[in-house]
C-alpha beads as a LAMMPS data file, in Angstrom:
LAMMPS data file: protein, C-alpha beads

77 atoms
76 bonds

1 atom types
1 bond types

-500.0 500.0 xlo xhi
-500.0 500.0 ylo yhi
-500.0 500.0 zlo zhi

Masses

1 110.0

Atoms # bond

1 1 1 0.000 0.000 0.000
2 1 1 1.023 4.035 -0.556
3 1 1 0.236 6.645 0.943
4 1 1 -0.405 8.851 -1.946
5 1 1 -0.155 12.605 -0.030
6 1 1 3.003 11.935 0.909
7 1 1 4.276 8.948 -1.730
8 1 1 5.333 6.663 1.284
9 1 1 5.072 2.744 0.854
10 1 1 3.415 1.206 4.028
11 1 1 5.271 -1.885 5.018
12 1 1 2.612 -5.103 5.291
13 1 1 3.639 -7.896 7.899
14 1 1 4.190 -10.017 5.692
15 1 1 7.088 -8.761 4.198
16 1 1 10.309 -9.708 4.799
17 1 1 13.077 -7.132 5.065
18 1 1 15.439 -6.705 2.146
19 1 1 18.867 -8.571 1.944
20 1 1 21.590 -6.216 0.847
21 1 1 23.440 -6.709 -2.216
22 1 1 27.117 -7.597 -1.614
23 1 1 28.971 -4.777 -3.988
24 1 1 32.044 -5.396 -5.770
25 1 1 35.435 -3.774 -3.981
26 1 1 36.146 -0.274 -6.042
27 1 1 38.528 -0.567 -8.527
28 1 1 40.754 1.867 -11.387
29 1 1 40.156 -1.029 -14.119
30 1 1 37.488 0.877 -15.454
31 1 1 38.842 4.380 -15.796
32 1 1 42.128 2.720 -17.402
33 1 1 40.162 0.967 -19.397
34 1 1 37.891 3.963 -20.941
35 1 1 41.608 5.756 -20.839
36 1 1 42.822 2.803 -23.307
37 1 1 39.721 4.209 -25.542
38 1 1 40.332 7.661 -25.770
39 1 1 43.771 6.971 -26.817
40 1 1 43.124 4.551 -29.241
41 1 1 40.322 7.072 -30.939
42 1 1 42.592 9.831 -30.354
43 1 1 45.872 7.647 -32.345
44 1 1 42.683 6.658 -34.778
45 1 1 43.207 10.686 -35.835
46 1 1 46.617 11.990 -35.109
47 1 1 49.545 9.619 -34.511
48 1 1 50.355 5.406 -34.490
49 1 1 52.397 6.187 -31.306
50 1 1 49.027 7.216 -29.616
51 1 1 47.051 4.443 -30.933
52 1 1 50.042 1.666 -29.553
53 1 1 49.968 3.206 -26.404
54 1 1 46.073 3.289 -26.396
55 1 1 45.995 -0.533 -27.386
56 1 1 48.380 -1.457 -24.408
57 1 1 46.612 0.305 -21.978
58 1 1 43.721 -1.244 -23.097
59 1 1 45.064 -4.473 -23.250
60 1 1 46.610 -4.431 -19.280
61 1 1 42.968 -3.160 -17.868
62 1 1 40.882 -5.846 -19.584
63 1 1 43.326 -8.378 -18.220
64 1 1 43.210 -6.988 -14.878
65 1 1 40.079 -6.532 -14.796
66 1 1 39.369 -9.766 -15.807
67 1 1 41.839 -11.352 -12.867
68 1 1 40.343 -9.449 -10.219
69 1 1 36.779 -10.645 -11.419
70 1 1 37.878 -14.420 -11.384
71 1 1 39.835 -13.598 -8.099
72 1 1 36.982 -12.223 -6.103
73 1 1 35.585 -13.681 -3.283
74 1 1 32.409 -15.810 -3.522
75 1 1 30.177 -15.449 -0.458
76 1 1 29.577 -18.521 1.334
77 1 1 25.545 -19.102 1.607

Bonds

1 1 1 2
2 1 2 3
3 1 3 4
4 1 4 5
5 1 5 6
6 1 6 7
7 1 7 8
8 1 8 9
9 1 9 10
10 1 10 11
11 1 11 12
12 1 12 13
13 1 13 14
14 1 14 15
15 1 15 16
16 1 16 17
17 1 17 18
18 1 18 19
19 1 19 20
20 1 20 21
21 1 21 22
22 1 22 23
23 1 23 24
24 1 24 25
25 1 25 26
26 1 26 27
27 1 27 28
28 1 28 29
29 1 29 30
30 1 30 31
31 1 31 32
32 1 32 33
33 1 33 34
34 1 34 35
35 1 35 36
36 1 36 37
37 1 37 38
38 1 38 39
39 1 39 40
40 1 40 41
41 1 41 42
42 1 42 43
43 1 43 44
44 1 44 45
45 1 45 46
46 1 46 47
47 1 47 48
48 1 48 49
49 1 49 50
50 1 50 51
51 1 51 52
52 1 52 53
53 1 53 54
54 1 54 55
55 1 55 56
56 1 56 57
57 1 57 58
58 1 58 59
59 1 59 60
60 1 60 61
61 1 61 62
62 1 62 63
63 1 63 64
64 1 64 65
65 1 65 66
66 1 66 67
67 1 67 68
68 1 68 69
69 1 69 70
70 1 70 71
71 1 71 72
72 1 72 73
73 1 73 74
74 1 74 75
75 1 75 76
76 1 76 77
């Protein structure tokens, strides 16, 4: 149920509280890895050095990305 005045949702007793969702640990994978994109669009337009150095950085964030995704802990349930 709502209250509709004041858009507030009435808990029933039947309900069970929500579990909260385990989140992942922060990480810089993602940020290197959009990095890794600009420079390779960027070397797309100006310079191969750009687009080499774009590529690696790519490269090393999806693999370390990838090993701390098969490296994280698994909650035990």
């Amino acid at each position: 149920m709502t209250d509709v005045e004041n858009n507030v949702i009435i808990p029933q007793p039947d309900w069970e509280k929500a579990r909260p969702e385990r989140l992942p640990h922060p990480t810089y994978w993602p940020f290197f890895l959009a990095l890794g994109l600009m420079f390779i669009g960027w070397g797309l337009i100006s310079t191969w050095v750009i687009l080499l150095a774009g590529v690696l950085v790519f490269i090393v964030a999806i693999i370390g990305w990838i090993n701390l995704l098969r490296h994280e802990d698994t909650p035990n349930e």
